[in-house]
N, C-alpha and C positions, 0 to 999 in steps of 0.2 A: 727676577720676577717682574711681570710688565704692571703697569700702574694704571688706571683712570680716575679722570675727577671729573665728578656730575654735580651739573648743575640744576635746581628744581629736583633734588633726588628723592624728598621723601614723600612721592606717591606719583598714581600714573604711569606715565611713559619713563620718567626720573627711576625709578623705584623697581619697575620691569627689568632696566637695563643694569643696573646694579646688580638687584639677583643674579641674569645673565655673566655677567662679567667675574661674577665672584664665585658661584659654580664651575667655570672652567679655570679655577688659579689666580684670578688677577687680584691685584690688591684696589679696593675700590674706597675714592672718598667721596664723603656724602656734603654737599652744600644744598642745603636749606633756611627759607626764612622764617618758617614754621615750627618752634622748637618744640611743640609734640608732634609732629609729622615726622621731624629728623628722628625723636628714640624713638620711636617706635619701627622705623627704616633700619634703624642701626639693629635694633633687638632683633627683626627679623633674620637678617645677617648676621649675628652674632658677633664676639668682638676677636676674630682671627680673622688677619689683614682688610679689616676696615675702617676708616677714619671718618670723623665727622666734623663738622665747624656749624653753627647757625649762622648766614650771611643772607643780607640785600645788593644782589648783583646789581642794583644802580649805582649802588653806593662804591665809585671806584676804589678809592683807598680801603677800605673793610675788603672786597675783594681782596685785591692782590694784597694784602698781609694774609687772609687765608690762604690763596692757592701760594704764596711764600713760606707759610708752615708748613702745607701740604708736603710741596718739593722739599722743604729741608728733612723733613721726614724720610723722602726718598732716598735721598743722598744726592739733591741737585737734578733729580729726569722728570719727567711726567711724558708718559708715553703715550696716551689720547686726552684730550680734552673734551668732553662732550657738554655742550654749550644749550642745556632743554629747555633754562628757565625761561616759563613764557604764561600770557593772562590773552585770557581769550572773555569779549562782550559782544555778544550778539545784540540788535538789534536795526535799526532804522538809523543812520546816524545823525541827525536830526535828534532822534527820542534817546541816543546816549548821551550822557553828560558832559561837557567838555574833559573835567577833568581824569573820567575814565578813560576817553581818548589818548590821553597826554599820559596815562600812567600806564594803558600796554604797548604803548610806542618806547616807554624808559625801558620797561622789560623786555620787552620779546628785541628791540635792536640797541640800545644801551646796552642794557647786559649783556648783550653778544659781546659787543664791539671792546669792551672792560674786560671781558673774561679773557679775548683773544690778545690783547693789548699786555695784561700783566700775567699773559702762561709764556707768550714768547720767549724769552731768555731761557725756560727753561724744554719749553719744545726743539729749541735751537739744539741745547747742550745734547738732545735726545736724539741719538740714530732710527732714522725713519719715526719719527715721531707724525701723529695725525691730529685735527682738528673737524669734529662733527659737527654740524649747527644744526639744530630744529629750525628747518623750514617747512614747506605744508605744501599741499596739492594747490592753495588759495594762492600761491607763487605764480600759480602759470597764467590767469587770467583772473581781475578783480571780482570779488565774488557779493552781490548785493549784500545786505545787511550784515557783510561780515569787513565793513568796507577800513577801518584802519588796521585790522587784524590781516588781511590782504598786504595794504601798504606795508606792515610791517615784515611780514616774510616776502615781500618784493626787497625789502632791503639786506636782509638775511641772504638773498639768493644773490644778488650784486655784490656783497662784502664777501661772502663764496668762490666767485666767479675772481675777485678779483686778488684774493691771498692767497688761491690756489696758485695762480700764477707767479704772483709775487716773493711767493716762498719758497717756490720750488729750490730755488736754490741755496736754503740751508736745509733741506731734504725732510720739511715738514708740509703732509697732503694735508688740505684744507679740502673739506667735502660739506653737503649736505644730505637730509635725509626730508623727503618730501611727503608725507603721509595726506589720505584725505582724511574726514571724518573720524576719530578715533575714540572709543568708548572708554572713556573716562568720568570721574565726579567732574573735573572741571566742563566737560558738554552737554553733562548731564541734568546740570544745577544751574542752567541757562534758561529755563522758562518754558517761555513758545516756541516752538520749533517751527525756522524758516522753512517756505515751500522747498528749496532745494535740500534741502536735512533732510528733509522728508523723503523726496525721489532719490538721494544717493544713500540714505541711511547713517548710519553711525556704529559699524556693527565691527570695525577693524577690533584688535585685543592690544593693547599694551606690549603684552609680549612680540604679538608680529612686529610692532615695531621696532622694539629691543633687537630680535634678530637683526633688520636692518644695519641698526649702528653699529651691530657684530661683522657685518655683510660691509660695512664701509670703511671698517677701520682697517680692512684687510686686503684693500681695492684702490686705484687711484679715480678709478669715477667720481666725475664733482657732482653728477645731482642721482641721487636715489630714489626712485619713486617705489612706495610702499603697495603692495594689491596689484594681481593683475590689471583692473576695471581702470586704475590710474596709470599705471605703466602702460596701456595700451592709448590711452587718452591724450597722454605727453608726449609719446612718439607718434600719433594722428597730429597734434598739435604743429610737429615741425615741417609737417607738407602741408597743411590745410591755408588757407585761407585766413587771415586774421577776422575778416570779416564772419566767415564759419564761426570759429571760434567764439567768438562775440554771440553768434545767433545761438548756439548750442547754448550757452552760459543763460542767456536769458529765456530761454525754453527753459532751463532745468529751476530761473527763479521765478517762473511766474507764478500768481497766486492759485492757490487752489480751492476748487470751484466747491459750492461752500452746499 
Protein backbone atom coordinates (compact mmCIF):
# COMPACT_ATOMS: atom_id res chain seq x y z
CA UNK A 1 0.00 0.00 0.00
CA UNK A 2 1.56 3.38 -1.27
CA UNK A 3 2.02 6.03 1.63
CA UNK A 4 1.85 10.16 1.54
CA UNK A 5 2.91 12.65 4.03
CA UNK A 6 1.42 16.25 4.00
CA UNK A 7 2.56 18.95 5.05
CA UNK A 8 0.10 22.03 6.28
CA UNK A 9 -2.75 19.13 6.01
CA UNK A 10 -5.29 20.33 8.11
CA UNK A 11 -7.21 22.55 5.87
CA UNK A 12 -7.04 24.15 2.19
CA UNK A 13 -5.08 22.61 -0.36
CA UNK A 14 -3.22 20.28 2.72
CA UNK A 15 -6.59 18.82 3.56
CA UNK A 16 -8.11 18.57 -0.24
CA UNK A 17 -5.21 16.47 -1.16
CA UNK A 18 -5.43 14.07 1.80
CA UNK A 19 -8.99 13.38 1.08
CA UNK A 20 -7.84 12.66 -2.43
CA UNK A 21 -5.25 10.39 -1.58
CA UNK A 22 -7.16 8.44 0.98
CA UNK A 23 -10.23 7.87 -1.34
CA UNK A 24 -8.18 6.11 -3.80
CA UNK A 25 -6.29 3.59 -1.01
CA UNK A 26 -3.37 5.50 0.03
CA UNK A 27 -2.36 5.71 3.62
CA UNK A 28 -2.11 9.43 4.28
CA UNK A 29 -0.19 11.32 7.32
CA UNK A 30 -1.27 14.42 8.44
CA UNK A 31 1.33 17.29 9.79
CA UNK A 32 -0.05 20.24 11.08
CA UNK A 33 0.79 23.05 13.56
CA UNK A 34 -2.74 23.67 14.28
CA UNK A 35 -3.83 20.98 16.69
CA UNK A 36 -7.70 21.60 16.10
CA UNK A 37 -7.21 21.88 12.38
CA UNK A 38 -5.14 18.45 12.62
CA UNK A 39 -8.51 16.51 14.54
CA UNK A 40 -10.58 17.75 12.89
CA UNK A 41 -8.55 16.72 9.35
CA UNK A 42 -7.99 13.42 10.91
CA UNK A 43 -12.08 12.92 11.99
CA UNK A 44 -12.90 13.80 8.51
CA UNK A 45 -10.78 10.84 7.24
CA UNK A 46 -11.50 8.83 9.88
CA UNK A 47 -8.99 6.59 11.58
CA UNK A 48 -8.35 3.57 8.75
CA UNK A 49 -4.91 4.27 7.28
CA UNK A 50 -4.39 7.79 8.60
CA UNK A 51 -1.68 9.17 10.68
CA UNK A 52 -1.36 12.38 12.42
CA UNK A 53 1.49 14.30 14.35
CA UNK A 54 1.12 18.34 15.24
CA UNK A 55 4.46 19.85 13.98
CA UNK A 56 6.34 23.42 13.05
CA UNK A 57 7.91 22.56 9.81
CA UNK A 58 10.69 25.30 10.85
CA UNK A 59 11.34 23.63 13.52
CA UNK A 60 14.00 20.98 11.84
CA UNK A 61 14.41 18.48 14.41
CA UNK A 62 10.55 18.22 15.47
CA UNK A 63 10.23 17.65 11.75
CA UNK A 64 12.22 14.82 11.10
CA UNK A 65 11.44 12.91 14.34
CA UNK A 66 7.89 13.13 12.87
CA UNK A 67 8.38 12.19 9.29
CA UNK A 68 10.94 9.34 11.32
CA UNK A 69 7.65 8.06 13.18
CA UNK A 70 5.86 8.41 10.25
CA UNK A 71 8.38 5.92 8.10
CA UNK A 72 8.76 3.70 11.06
CA UNK A 73 5.20 3.13 10.89
CA UNK A 74 5.71 2.37 7.28
CA UNK A 75 8.16 -0.14 7.73
CA UNK A 76 11.04 2.28 6.43
CA UNK A 77 9.19 3.79 2.66
CA UNK A 78 7.45 6.97 2.37
CA UNK A 79 6.33 6.92 -1.16
CA UNK A 80 5.42 10.95 -1.95
CA UNK A 81 6.28 13.56 0.18
CA UNK A 82 4.17 16.58 -0.46
CA UNK A 83 5.77 19.59 0.99
CA UNK A 84 2.22 22.50 1.27
CA UNK A 85 3.05 24.05 4.39
CA UNK A 86 3.07 27.72 3.49
CA UNK A 87 1.81 31.55 4.86
CA UNK A 88 0.93 33.74 2.56
CA UNK A 89 0.78 38.28 3.50
CA UNK A 90 -0.51 40.36 1.15
CA UNK A 91 0.31 43.63 1.21
CA UNK A 92 2.70 46.81 0.14
CA UNK A 93 6.00 45.64 1.49
CA UNK A 94 6.93 48.48 2.96
CA UNK A 95 3.25 48.24 5.18
CA UNK A 96 4.33 44.46 6.06
CA UNK A 97 6.06 43.95 9.05
CA UNK A 98 9.55 42.82 9.09
CA UNK A 99 8.86 40.07 11.04
CA UNK A 100 6.05 38.63 9.00
CA UNK A 101 8.39 38.73 6.09
CA UNK A 102 10.97 36.59 7.93
CA UNK A 103 8.22 34.16 9.19
CA UNK A 104 6.73 33.24 5.57
CA UNK A 105 10.16 33.05 4.19
CA UNK A 106 10.95 30.22 7.33
CA UNK A 107 7.63 28.43 6.07
CA UNK A 108 6.97 28.49 2.71
CA UNK A 109 11.14 27.73 1.76
CA UNK A 110 12.63 26.44 5.34
CA UNK A 111 10.08 24.16 5.66
CA UNK A 112 10.47 22.85 2.30
CA UNK A 113 13.94 22.55 2.41
CA UNK A 114 13.68 20.49 6.37
CA UNK A 115 10.81 18.46 5.10
CA UNK A 116 13.15 17.39 1.91
CA UNK A 117 16.26 17.24 3.86
CA UNK A 118 14.91 14.58 6.66
CA UNK A 119 12.34 12.34 4.21
CA UNK A 120 15.57 11.56 2.12
CA UNK A 121 16.78 8.40 3.48
CA UNK A 122 13.53 7.28 3.41
CA UNK A 123 12.51 8.35 -0.32
CA UNK A 124 15.93 6.88 -1.20
CA UNK A 125 14.81 3.34 0.51
CA UNK A 126 11.47 3.90 -1.65
CA UNK A 127 11.26 2.65 -5.45
CA UNK A 128 10.31 5.39 -7.56
CA UNK A 129 9.54 7.51 -4.67
CA UNK A 130 8.35 11.47 -5.55
CA UNK A 131 8.63 14.75 -3.89
CA UNK A 132 5.78 17.55 -4.48
CA UNK A 133 6.54 21.30 -3.45
CA UNK A 134 3.77 24.05 -3.21
CA UNK A 135 5.13 26.40 -5.55
CA UNK A 136 2.48 29.14 -7.29
CA UNK A 137 1.83 30.79 -10.54
CA UNK A 138 3.86 33.93 -8.32
CA UNK A 139 7.07 31.56 -9.39
CA UNK A 140 7.10 32.84 -12.98
CA UNK A 141 7.34 36.44 -12.60
CA UNK A 142 7.50 38.77 -9.10
CA UNK A 143 4.04 39.75 -8.53
CA UNK A 144 3.57 43.38 -6.73
CA UNK A 145 2.27 43.40 -3.23
CA UNK A 146 2.75 39.79 -3.01
CA UNK A 147 6.54 40.55 -3.14
CA UNK A 148 8.28 38.01 -0.46
CA UNK A 149 5.63 35.39 -1.09
CA UNK A 150 7.00 35.56 -4.86
CA UNK A 151 10.57 35.35 -3.55
CA UNK A 152 9.58 32.52 -1.66
CA UNK A 153 8.08 30.23 -4.38
CA UNK A 154 11.13 31.68 -6.58
CA UNK A 155 13.07 29.49 -4.23
CA UNK A 156 10.79 26.56 -4.13
CA UNK A 157 10.88 26.53 -7.91
CA UNK A 158 15.06 26.53 -7.93
CA UNK A 159 15.36 23.82 -4.93
CA UNK A 160 12.82 21.85 -7.57
CA UNK A 161 14.75 22.38 -10.65
CA UNK A 162 17.69 21.46 -8.71
CA UNK A 163 16.77 17.97 -6.58
CA UNK A 164 14.94 16.91 -9.60
CA UNK A 165 18.21 16.61 -11.04
CA UNK A 166 20.12 15.67 -8.33
CA UNK A 167 18.28 12.78 -7.44
CA UNK A 168 17.35 11.34 -10.21
CA UNK A 169 19.64 9.02 -9.56
CA UNK A 170 18.40 7.27 -6.41
CA UNK A 171 15.12 7.16 -8.59
CA UNK A 172 13.24 9.89 -6.54
CA UNK A 173 11.14 12.63 -8.92
CA UNK A 174 11.23 15.96 -7.35
CA UNK A 175 8.36 18.06 -8.85
CA UNK A 176 6.38 21.18 -8.34
CA UNK A 177 2.86 22.13 -8.48
CA UNK A 178 2.29 25.89 -9.49
CA UNK A 179 -1.28 27.17 -8.76
CA UNK A 180 -2.54 30.87 -9.37
CA UNK A 181 -4.81 32.31 -7.00
CA UNK A 182 -6.51 29.53 -4.96
CA UNK A 183 -9.71 30.04 -2.91
CA UNK A 184 -8.88 29.24 0.28
CA UNK A 185 -9.41 30.93 4.22
CA UNK A 186 -5.89 31.60 3.95
CA UNK A 187 -6.68 34.30 0.67
CA UNK A 188 -9.67 34.90 1.95
CA UNK A 189 -8.69 36.33 5.35
CA UNK A 190 -6.30 38.76 3.74
CA UNK A 191 -8.20 42.00 3.60
CA UNK A 192 -7.97 44.23 0.66
CA UNK A 193 -7.82 42.77 -2.26
CA UNK A 194 -4.79 43.69 -4.68
CA UNK A 195 -5.65 45.14 -8.26
CA UNK A 196 -4.24 42.02 -9.79
CA UNK A 197 -6.66 39.45 -7.39
CA UNK A 198 -9.06 41.40 -8.51
CA UNK A 199 -8.40 40.95 -12.58
CA UNK A 200 -7.34 37.28 -12.32
CA UNK A 201 -9.73 36.42 -9.28
CA UNK A 202 -9.39 33.75 -6.84
CA UNK A 203 -11.80 31.28 -7.92
CA UNK A 204 -9.49 28.00 -8.41
CA UNK A 205 -11.12 25.02 -5.70
CA UNK A 206 -8.69 23.23 -3.29
CA UNK A 207 -9.72 20.22 -4.86
CA UNK A 208 -8.20 21.20 -8.54
CA UNK A 209 -5.35 21.49 -7.01
CA UNK A 210 -5.32 18.28 -5.00
CA UNK A 211 -5.86 16.60 -8.42
CA UNK A 212 -2.73 18.28 -9.62
CA UNK A 213 -0.48 16.59 -6.93
CA UNK A 214 -2.43 13.35 -8.08
CA UNK A 215 -1.44 14.38 -11.71
CA UNK A 216 2.35 14.93 -10.37
CA UNK A 217 3.07 12.24 -8.42
CA UNK A 218 2.40 10.11 -11.35
CA UNK A 219 4.49 12.09 -14.11
CA UNK A 220 8.23 13.09 -14.07
CA UNK A 221 7.32 16.87 -15.18
CA UNK A 222 9.17 19.31 -12.68
CA UNK A 223 6.73 22.18 -12.98
CA UNK A 224 2.80 21.92 -12.96
CA UNK A 225 0.91 24.59 -13.75
CA UNK A 226 -2.59 24.39 -12.19
CA UNK A 227 -5.81 26.10 -14.77
CA UNK A 228 -5.78 26.40 -18.10
CA UNK A 229 -5.65 30.57 -17.92
CA UNK A 230 -1.97 29.68 -16.14
CA UNK A 231 -0.87 26.79 -18.21
CA UNK A 232 -1.33 28.93 -21.13
CA UNK A 233 0.58 31.92 -19.57
CA UNK A 234 3.68 29.78 -18.53
CA UNK A 235 4.05 28.24 -21.94
CA UNK A 236 3.43 32.09 -23.54
CA UNK A 237 5.94 32.95 -20.89
CA UNK A 238 9.02 30.75 -22.60
CA UNK A 239 8.80 32.48 -26.16
CA UNK A 240 7.85 35.97 -24.92
CA UNK A 241 9.94 38.56 -24.15
CA UNK A 242 11.02 38.99 -20.59
CA UNK A 243 10.33 42.55 -21.22
CA UNK A 244 6.40 41.42 -22.37
CA UNK A 245 6.20 39.64 -19.47
CA UNK A 246 7.18 42.34 -17.05
CA UNK A 247 4.63 44.74 -19.04
CA UNK A 248 1.70 42.11 -18.77
CA UNK A 249 2.53 41.80 -14.87
CA UNK A 250 2.23 45.30 -14.38
CA UNK A 251 -0.96 45.97 -16.54
CA UNK A 252 -2.57 43.21 -14.44
CA UNK A 253 -1.07 45.27 -11.01
CA UNK A 254 -2.11 48.61 -11.63
CA UNK A 255 -4.49 50.28 -9.51
CA UNK A 256 -7.91 50.37 -10.22
CA UNK A 257 -9.57 53.44 -11.11
CA UNK A 258 -11.46 54.24 -8.24
Amino acid sequence: MKNILITGAGSGIGLATARLFHERGWTVGLLELDPAALEAAAAQLGSERVWQQTVDVTDAAALKAAIDAFAEAQAGRLHCLFNCAGLLDIGRFEDVDLARHERMMRVNVLGVLNGCHAAFPYLKATPGARIVNMSSASALYGVPQFASYSASKFAVRGLTEALNLEWAEHDITVSDIMPPFVSTNMLHSQGERPPILNRMGGHLAPEQVAAAVWAAQRSRTVHRPVGLRFATTLWSSQIAPSALVRAIMGWLSRPTAS
